[in-house]
C-alpha positions as CSV (number, residue, x, y, z in Angstrom):
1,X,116.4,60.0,61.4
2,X,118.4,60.9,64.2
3,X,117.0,63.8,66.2
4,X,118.6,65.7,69.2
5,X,116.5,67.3,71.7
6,X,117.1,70.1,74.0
7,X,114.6,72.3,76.8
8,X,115.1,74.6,79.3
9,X,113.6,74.1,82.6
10,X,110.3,75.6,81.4
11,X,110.1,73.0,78.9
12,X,111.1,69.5,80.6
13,X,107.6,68.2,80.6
14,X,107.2,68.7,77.0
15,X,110.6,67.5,75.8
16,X,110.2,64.1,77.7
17,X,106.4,63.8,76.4
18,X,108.0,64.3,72.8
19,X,111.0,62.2,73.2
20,X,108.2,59.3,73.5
21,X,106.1,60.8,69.9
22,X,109.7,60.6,68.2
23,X,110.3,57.0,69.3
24,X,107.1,55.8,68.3
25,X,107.7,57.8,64.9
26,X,111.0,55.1,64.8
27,X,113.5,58.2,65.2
28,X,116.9,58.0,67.2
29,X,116.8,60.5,69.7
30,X,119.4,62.2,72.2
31,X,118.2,63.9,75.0
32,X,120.1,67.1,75.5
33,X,118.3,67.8,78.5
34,X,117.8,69.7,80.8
35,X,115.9,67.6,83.9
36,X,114.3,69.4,86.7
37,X,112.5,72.6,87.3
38,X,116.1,74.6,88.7
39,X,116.6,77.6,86.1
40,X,119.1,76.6,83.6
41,X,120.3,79.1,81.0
42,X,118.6,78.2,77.2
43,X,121.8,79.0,75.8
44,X,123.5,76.3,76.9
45,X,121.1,73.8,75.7
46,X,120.5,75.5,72.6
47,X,124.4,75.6,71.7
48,X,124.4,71.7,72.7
49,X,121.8,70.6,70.1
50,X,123.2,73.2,67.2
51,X,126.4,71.9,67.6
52,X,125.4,68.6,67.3
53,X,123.3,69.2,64.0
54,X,126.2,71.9,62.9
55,X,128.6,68.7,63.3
56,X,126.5,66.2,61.0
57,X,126.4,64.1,64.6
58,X,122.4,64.1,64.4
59,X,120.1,65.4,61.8
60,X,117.9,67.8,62.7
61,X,117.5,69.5,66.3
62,X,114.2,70.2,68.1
63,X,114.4,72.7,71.2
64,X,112.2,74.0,73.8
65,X,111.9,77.4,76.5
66,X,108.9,78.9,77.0
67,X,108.6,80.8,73.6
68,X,111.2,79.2,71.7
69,X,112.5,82.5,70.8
70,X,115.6,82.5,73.0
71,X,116.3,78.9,71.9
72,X,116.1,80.2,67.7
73,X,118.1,83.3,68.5
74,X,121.1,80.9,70.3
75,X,120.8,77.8,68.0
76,X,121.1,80.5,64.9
77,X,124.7,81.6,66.1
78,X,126.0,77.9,65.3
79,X,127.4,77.6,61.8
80,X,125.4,75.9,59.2
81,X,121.9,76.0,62.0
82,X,118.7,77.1,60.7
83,X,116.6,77.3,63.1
84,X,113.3,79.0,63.6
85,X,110.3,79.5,65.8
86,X,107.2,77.6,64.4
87,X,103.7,78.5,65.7
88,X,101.5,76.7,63.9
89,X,101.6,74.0,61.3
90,X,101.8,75.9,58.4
91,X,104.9,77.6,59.5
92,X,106.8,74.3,60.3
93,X,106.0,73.2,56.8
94,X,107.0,76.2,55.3
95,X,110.3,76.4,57.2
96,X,110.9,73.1,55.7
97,X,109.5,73.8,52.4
98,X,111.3,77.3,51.2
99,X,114.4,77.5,54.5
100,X,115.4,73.3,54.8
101,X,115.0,74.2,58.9
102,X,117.1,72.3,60.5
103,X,116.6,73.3,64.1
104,X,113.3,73.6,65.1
105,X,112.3,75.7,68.0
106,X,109.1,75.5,70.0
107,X,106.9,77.4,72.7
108,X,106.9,74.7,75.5
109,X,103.9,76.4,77.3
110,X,101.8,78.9,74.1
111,X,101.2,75.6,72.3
112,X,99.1,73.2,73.4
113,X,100.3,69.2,73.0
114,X,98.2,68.5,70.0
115,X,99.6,71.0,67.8
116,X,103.2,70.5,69.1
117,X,102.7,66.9,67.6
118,X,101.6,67.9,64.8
119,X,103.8,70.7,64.1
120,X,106.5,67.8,64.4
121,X,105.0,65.2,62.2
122,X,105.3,67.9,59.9
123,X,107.8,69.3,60.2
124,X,110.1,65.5,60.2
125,X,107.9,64.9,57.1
126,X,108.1,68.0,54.7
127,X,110.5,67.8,52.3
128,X,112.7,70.6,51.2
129,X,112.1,72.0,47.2
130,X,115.6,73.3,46.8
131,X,115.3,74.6,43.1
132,X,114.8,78.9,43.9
133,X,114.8,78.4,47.3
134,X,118.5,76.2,47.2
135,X,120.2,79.4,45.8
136,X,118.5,81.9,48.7
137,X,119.7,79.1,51.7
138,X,123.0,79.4,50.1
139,X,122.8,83.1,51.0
140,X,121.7,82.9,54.1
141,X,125.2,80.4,54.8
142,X,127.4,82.6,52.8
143,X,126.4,85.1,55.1
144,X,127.8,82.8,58.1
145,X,131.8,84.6,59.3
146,X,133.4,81.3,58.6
147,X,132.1,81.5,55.1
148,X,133.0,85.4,53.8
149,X,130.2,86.8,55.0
């Protein structure tokens, strides 16, 4: 799979450390950045990765800030993005599950490395169902301006 990956500067540390778990899981991965700890603004990065995954250029996106709420709210203004915040494991299946998540946002400092591997595994593992839940992700992108909505 070919995964782009995107932080703030709060979340640097945690991005490089899972660019290295993605490798080793034998995934392509582009680094959107950002390096250093000067403030950059999330929704830069966050518009780089969506766009990417929006554009069929990757397959899924994984971004990082400090809650990963800024990065969800950005990545979600990008056409065809579903992205999420994920706290535990259970959501990051479930986002895959019932939502086919394709962006998925993280707390680079409320989760501790452990479960942000996990969560990941996961999350690159889980397949979608489709069936009921096909026809409400449907919704969701009708509801998208370039689509009627």
């Amino acid at each position: 799979m070919r995964i782009a990956i995107g932080s703030d500067h709060r979340g640097v540390a945690a991005r490089k450390r899972l660019i290295g778990l993605l490798e080793r899981l034998g995934h392509e991965v582009v680094d959107c950045g950002s390096e250093g700890d000067a403030p950059v603004d999330y929704p830069d990065i966050a518009a780089d990765v969506a766009k990417r995954v929006s554009a069929g250029a990757v397959d899924r996106g994984i971004l990082l800030c400090c809650t990963g709420v800024g990065m969800a709210i950005a990545a979600n203004k990008v056409p065809g993005v579903r992205a999420a915040t994920c706290h535990d494991e259970v959501t990051a299946e479930m986002s895959r599950r019932h939502n086919d998540l394709n962006v998925l946002c993280l707390s680079a400092e409320m989760l501790g490395q452990d479960l942000q591997d996990k969560m990941i595994r996961t999350w690159l593992t889980t397949p979608f169902e489709g069936g009921r839940h096909a026809r409400r992700v449907d919704k969701i992108a009708a509801l998208e301006p370039d689509c009627g909505g």
